[in-house]
C-alpha positions in Angstrom: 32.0 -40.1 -14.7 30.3 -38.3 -17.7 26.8 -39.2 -15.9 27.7 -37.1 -12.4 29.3 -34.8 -14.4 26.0 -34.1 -15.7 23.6 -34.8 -13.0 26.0 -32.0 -11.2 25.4 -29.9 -14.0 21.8 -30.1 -13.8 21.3 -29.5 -10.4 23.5 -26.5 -10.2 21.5 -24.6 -13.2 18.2 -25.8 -11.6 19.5 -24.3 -8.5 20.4 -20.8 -10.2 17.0 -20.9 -12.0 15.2 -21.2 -8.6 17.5 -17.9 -7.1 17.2 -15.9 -10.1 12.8 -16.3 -10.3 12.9 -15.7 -6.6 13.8 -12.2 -7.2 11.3 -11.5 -9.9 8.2 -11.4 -7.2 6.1 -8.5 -6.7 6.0 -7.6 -3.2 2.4 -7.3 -1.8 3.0 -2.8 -0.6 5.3 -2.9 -3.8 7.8 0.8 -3.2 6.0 3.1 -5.7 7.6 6.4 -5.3 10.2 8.5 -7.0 13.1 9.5 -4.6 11.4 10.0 -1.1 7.5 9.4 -2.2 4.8 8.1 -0.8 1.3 6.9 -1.0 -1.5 5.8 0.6 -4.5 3.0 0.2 -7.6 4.0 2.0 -10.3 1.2 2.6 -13.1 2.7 4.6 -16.5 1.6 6.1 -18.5 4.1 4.9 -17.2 3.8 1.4 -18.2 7.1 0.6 -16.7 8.8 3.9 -14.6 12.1 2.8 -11.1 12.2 2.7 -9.2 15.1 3.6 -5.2 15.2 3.7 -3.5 18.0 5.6 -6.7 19.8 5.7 -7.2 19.7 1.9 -10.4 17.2 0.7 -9.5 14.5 -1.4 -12.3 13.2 -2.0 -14.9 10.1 -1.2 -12.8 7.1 0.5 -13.8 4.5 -2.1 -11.8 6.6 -5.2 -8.1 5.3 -2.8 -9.0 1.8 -2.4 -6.7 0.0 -4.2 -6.8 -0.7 -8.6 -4.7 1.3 -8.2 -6.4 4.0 -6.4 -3.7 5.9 -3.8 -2.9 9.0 -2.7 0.5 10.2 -3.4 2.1 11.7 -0.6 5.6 14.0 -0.5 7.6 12.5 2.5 7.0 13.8 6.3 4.1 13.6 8.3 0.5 14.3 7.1 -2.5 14.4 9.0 -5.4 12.3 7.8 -9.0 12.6 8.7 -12.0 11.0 7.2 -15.1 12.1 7.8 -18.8 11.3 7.5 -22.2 13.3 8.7 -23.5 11.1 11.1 -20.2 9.2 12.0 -17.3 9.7 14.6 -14.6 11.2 12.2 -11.3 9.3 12.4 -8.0 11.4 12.5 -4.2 10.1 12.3 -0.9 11.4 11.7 1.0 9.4 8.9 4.7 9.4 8.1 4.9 8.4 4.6 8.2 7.8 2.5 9.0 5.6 -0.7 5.9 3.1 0.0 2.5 2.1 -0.2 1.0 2.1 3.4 -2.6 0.8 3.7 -5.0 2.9 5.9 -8.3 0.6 7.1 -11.2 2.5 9.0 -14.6 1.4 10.5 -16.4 4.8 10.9 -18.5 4.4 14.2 -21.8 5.6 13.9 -23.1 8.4 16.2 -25.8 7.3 18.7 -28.9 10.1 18.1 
């Protein structure tokens, strides 16, 4: 009796050791704002492609991708465009609110 008293024991505690470490992962777009904050992660091919948020430049692509390079964002919609002489510029409209989104762009190259 003492025995499966403590076999049960044991198995119970391992089982709320399992539950309780499952909740101390990271998420892979961990929730980085404060109250309706965003951001985003820019990976870009050009690296060195210009950024510019809302009409406002930013800065070279390869300063927001990742370590932890982001751009903070306030919540709504924002208009991204990156841009490159000698490239077809990319342009999106982003809603951003409480997370980490992750923007990947190919530039494609003009034809001259």
């Amino acid at each position: 009796m003492n025995k499966e008293f403590m076999m049960k024991n044991t198995i119970l505690l391992s089982l709320l050791l399992i539950i309780v470490l499952m909740g101390c992962g990271t998420p892979k777009e961990a929730t980085i704002g404060v109250g309706n904050e965003g951001a985003i992660r820019i990976v870009c091919n050009p690296s060195d492609a210009e950024v510019f948020i809302d009409g406002a430049s930013m800065g070279e692509a390869n300063r927001y991708d990742g370590n932890p390079g982001y751009i903070k964002l306030s919540s709504g919609t924002h208009k991204i465009e990156i841009k490159k002489e000698g490239y077809a510029p990319y342009t999106r409209d982003v809603y951003s609110s409480k997370s980490l989104q992750t923007i990947e762009v190919t530039l494609r190259k003009l034809s001259r």
